[in-house]
C-alpha positions as CSV (number, residue, x, y, z in Angstrom):
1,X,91.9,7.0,217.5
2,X,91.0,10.3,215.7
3,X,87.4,10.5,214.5
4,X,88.3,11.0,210.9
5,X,90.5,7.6,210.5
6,X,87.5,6.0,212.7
7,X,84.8,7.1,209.8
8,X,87.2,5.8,207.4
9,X,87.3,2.4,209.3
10,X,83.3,1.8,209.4
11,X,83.8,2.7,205.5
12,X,85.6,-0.4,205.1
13,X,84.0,-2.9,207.1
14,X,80.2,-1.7,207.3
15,X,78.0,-4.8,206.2
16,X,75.9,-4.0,203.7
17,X,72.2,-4.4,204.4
18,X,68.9,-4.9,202.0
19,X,69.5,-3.4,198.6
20,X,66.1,-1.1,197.8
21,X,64.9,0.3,194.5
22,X,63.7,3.9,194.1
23,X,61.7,4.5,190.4
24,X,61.7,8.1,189.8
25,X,57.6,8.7,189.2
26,X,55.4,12.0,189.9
27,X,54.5,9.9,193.4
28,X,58.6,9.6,194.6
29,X,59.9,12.7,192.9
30,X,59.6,16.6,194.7
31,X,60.0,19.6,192.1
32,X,62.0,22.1,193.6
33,X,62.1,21.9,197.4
34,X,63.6,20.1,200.4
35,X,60.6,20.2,203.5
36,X,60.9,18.3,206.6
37,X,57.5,17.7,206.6
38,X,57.1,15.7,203.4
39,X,56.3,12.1,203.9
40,X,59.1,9.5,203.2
41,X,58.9,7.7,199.4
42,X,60.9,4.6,201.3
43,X,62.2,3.9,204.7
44,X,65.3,2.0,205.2
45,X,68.1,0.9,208.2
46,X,71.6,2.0,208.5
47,X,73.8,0.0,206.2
48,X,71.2,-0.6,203.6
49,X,71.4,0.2,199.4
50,X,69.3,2.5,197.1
51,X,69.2,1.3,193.5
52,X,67.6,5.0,192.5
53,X,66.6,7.0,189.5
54,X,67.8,10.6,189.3
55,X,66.1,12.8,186.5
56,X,67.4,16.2,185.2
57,X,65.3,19.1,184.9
58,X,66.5,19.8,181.3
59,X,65.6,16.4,179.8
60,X,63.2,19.3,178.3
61,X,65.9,20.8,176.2
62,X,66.2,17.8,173.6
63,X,63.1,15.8,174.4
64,X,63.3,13.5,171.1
65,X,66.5,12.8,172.9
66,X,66.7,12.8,176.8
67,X,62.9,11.9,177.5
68,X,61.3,8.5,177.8
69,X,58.3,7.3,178.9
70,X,59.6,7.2,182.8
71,X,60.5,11.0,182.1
72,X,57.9,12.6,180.4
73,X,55.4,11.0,183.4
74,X,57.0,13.1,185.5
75,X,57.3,16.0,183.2
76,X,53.2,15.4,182.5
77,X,52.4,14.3,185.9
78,X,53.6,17.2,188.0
79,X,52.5,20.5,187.1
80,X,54.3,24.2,186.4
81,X,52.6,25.7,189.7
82,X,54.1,23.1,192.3
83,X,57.9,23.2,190.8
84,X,58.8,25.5,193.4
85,X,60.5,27.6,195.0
86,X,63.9,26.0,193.4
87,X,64.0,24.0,189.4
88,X,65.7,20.4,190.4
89,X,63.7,17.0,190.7
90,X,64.4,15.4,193.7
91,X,63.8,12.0,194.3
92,X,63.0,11.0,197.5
93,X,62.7,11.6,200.8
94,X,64.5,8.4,202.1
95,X,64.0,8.1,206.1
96,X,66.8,6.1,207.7
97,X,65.5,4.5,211.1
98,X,66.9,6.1,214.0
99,X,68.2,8.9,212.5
100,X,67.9,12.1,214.6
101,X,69.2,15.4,214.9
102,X,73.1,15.9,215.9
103,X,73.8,12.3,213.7
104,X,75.9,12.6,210.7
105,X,74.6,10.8,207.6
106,X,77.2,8.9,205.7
107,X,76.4,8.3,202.3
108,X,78.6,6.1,199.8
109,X,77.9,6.4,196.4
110,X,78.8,3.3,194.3
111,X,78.0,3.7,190.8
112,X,76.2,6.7,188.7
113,X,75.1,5.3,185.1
114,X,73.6,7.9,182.6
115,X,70.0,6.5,182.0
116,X,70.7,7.7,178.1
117,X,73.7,9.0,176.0
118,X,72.8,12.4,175.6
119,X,72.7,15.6,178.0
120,X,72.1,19.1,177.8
121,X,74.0,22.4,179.0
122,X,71.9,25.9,179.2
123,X,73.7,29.0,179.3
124,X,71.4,30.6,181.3
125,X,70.2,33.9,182.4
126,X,71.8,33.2,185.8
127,X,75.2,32.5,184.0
128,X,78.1,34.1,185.3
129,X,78.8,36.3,182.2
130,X,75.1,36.3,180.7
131,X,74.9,39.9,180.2
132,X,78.4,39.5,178.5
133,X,76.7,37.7,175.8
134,X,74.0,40.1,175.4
135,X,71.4,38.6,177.4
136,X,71.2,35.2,175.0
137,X,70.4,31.9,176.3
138,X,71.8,29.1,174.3
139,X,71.9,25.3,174.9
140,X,74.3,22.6,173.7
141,X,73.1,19.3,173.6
142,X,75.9,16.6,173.9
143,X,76.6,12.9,173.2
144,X,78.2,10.4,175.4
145,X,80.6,7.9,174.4
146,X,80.5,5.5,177.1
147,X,83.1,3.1,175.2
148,X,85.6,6.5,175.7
149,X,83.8,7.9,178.7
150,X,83.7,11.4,176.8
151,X,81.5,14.0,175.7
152,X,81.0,15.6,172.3
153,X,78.9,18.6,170.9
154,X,76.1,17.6,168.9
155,X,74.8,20.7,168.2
156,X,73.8,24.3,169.2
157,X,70.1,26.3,169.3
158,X,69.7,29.9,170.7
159,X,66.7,29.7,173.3
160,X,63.7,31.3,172.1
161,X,62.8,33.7,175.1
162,X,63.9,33.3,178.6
163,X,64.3,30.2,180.5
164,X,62.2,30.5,183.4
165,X,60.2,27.3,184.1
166,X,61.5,24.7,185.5
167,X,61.5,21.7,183.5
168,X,60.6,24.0,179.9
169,X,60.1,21.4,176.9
170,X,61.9,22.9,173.8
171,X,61.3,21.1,170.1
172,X,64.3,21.6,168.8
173,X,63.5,19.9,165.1
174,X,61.5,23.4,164.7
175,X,64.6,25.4,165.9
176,X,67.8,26.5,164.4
177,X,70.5,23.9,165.2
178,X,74.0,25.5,164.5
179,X,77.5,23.3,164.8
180,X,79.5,23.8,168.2
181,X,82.8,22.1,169.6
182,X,83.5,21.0,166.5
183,X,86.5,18.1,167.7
184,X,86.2,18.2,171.3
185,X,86.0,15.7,173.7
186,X,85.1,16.4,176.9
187,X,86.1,13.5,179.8
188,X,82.5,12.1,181.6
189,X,82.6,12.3,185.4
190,X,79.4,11.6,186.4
191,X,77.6,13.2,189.6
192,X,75.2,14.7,191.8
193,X,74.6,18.2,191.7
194,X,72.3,18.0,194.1
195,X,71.5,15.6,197.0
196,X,71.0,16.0,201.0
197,X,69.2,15.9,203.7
198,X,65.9,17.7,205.0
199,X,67.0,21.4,206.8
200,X,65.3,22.2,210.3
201,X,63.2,24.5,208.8
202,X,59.3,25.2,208.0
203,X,57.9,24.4,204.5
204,X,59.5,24.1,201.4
205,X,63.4,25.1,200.9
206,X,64.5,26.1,197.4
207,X,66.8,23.1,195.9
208,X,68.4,25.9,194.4
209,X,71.3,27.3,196.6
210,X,73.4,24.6,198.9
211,X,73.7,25.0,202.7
212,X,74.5,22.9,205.7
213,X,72.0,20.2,204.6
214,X,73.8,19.6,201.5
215,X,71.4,20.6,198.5
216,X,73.0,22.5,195.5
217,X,76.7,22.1,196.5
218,X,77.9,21.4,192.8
219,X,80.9,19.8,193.0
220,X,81.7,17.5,190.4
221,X,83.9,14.9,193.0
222,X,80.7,13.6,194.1
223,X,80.5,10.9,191.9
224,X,81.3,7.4,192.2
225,X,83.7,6.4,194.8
226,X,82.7,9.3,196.7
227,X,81.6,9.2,200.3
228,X,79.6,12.3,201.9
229,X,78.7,13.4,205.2
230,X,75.5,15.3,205.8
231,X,74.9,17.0,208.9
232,X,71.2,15.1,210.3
233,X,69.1,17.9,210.7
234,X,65.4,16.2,211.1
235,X,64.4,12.9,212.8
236,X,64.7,10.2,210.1
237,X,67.0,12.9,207.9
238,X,65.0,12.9,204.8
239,X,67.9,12.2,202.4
240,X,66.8,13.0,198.5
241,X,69.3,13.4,195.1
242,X,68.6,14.8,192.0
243,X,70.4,17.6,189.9
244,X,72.4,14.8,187.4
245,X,75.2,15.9,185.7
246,X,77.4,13.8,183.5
247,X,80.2,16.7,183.6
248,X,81.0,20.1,185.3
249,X,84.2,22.2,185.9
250,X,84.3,24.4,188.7
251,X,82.8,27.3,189.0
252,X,80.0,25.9,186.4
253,X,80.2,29.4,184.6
254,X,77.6,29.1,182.4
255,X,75.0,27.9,184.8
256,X,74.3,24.7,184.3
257,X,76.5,21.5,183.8
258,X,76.3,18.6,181.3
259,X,72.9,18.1,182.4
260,X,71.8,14.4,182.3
261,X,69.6,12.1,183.9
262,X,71.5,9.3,186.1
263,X,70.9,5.6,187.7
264,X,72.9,5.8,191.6
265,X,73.7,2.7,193.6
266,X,74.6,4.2,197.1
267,X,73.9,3.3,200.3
268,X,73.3,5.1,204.2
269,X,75.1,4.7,207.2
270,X,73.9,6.4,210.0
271,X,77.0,7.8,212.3
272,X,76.7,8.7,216.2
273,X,80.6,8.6,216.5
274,X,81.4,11.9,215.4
275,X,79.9,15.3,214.2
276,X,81.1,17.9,211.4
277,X,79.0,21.3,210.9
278,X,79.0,21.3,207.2
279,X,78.6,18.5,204.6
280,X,81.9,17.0,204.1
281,X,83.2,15.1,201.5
282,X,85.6,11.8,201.3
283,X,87.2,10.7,198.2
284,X,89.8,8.1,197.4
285,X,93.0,10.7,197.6
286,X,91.4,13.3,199.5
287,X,89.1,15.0,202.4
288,X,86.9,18.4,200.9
289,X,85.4,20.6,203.5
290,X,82.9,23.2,201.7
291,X,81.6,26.9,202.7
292,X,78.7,28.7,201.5
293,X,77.8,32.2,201.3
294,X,76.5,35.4,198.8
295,X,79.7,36.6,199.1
296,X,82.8,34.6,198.0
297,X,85.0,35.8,200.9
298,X,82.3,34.8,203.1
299,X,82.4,31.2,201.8
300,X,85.9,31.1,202.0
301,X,86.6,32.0,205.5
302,X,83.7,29.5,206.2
303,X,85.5,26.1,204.6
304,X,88.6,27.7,206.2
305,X,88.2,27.5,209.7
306,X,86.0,24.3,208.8
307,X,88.7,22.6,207.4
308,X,90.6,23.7,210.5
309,X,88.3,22.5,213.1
310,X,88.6,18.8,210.6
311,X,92.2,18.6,211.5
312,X,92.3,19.8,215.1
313,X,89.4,17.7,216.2
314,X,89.6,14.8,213.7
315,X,93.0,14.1,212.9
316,X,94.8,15.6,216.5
317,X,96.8,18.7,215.2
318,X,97.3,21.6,217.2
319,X,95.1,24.2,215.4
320,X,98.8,26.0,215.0
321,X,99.8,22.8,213.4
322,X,97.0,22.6,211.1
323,X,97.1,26.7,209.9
324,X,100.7,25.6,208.7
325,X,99.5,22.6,207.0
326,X,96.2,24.3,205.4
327,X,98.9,26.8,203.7
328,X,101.3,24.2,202.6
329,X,99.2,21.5,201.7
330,X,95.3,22.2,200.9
331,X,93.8,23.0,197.7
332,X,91.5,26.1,197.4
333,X,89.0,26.1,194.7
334,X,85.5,27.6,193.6
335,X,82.8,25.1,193.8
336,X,80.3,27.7,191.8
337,X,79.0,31.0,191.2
338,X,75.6,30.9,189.5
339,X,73.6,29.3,192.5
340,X,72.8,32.8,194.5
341,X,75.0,31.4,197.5
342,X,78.4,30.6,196.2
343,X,80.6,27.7,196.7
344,X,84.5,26.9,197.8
345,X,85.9,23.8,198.6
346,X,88.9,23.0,200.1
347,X,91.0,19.5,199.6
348,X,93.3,18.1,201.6
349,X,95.2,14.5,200.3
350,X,95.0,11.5,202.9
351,X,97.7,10.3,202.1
352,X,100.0,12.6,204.1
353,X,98.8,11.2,207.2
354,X,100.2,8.7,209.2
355,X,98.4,5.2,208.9
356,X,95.9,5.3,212.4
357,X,97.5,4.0,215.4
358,X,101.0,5.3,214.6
């Protein structure tokens, strides 16, 4: 049976195991980094749940809004000089027993549930068009209808300076608020920004660009219903998620998403059936493969022959077979272009694929 149908199976029957919960304090939470050498926050087996708080970075930008008690701790509790060398609060690391090197991390994620009903988005000096716009910085804070499961525009400010610290607390009542969006609705998706495990690497790796560890990879299908695959790189894998987002379209142009603090349910599974090189991504309709690079064509190529290697090794085509089918059938898009290393993904539906066995 091909490995792909295989990971599908254990996605089906997998028991679950002990459900855990994971409070996002200053003691659980890392500013800015993945580091194999950090010490686990919880450890847990193959097959068990994580009831987890993930907390956005720009809970800052409407404080009287996105900021509780929980929040501000963190905000408080860790200081400007150890959010570094990347911006996002990661909670974790999670060490899964057993877990080594060459294992493929299978994470389900179950539900995402905005801890509040508001969110922020910065267009930010490392926007895509920032100098278009004269070197401004401007944030939108939005409200969430969860009866709708939409977005709307609350209001605009202009943001005084430059945003360069992680985590920067803005009081907006002092500011000037202008109208924006006036009548739009923008549909809620809820995910991750962020999440993965520990690279192979000495101290701290910036949060901010993604890699074969996972980290920034931006793509708003990893939500719930979504199952990823992250290439074990360190003994126990050091799993962590963070960078919220209540919505993003591809290519999240102006830098940021809808940036909002989330509740995940999901749980590990820890796979020694199969390997992938890059973090790969499983949703009802469809299988993602993603490349990374500085250079889009780079990136490209990368989830190319990625996506080629899934359906020689995984699903048993000739790799002539799958060239045909990669030009017929997959889906080419750009993840995003504001995180240093760029992102493309590439789709391809399940459901063109004979049922396993036949």
């Amino acid at each position: 049976m091909p490995l792909i149908c295989q990971a599908g199976e254990a996605r089906r029957t997998a028991t679950p195991g002990a459900l855990h919960q994971l409070r996002a304090t200053p003691q659980t939470v890392h500013w800015g980094y993945f580091d194999a050498a950090l010490a686990p926050v919880l450890k847990v087996r193959s097959g068990d749940l994580i009831q987890a708080e993930a907390i956005t970075h720009h809970a800052g930008d409407a404080p009287e809004l996105m900021m509780d008690e929980g929040v501000t701790a963190i905000f408080d509790g860790i200081p400007e000089g150890d959010r570094n060398p990347g911006v996002h609060i990661m909670t974790g690391p999670v060490w899964i027993e057993d877990a080594q090197p060459g294992d493929m991390l299978e994470v389900r994620y179950f539900s995402m549930t905005p801890r509040n009903n508001y969110g922020s988005n910065l267009a930010a000096n490392w926007g895509y068009l920032y100098k278009e716009f004269g070197e401004k910085e401007r944030v939108t804070i939005y409200e969430l209808d969860p009866n709708a499961n939409t977005a709307h525009a609350l209001y605009a400010y202009d943001f005084p300076g430059k945003y360069l610290t992680p985590g920067a607390v803005t009081h907006c009542p002092a500011c000037d608020r202008q109208p924006a969006l006036k009548g739009v609705r923008v549909p809620c998706r809820p995910h991750l920004g962020t999440a993965g495990v520990a690279p192979d690497v000495s101290g701290r790796v910036s949060t901010i660009p993604p890699g074969l560890h996972g980290g920034n990879i931006d793509n708003w299908r990893i939500g719930a219903g979504a199952v990823m695959y992250y290439p074990v790189q360190v003994e126990g894998a050091l799993f962590s998620i963070g960078d919220p987002h209540v919505s993003q379209g591809d290519g999240e142009l102006s830098g940021t998403a809808i940036e909002s603090s989330l509740n995940v349910l999901y749980q590990v599974i820890l796979r020694k059936d199969f390997s992938f090189p890059s973090p790969l991504l499983e949703t009802p309709n469809w299988w993602i493969v993603h490349g990374f690079d500085e250079d889009l064509n780079v990136a490209m190529r990368a989830a190319s022959l990625d996506m080629l290697g899934l359906l020689n090794a995984h699903v048993g085509l000739s790799r002539n077979d799958a060239y045909s089918l990669m030009s017929v059938a997959a889906d080419f898009g750009v993840t995003q272009v504001v995180d240093g290393r760029q992102g493309v993904h590439v789709r391809i539906p399940r459901h063109i694929f004979p049922p396993a066995g036949e």
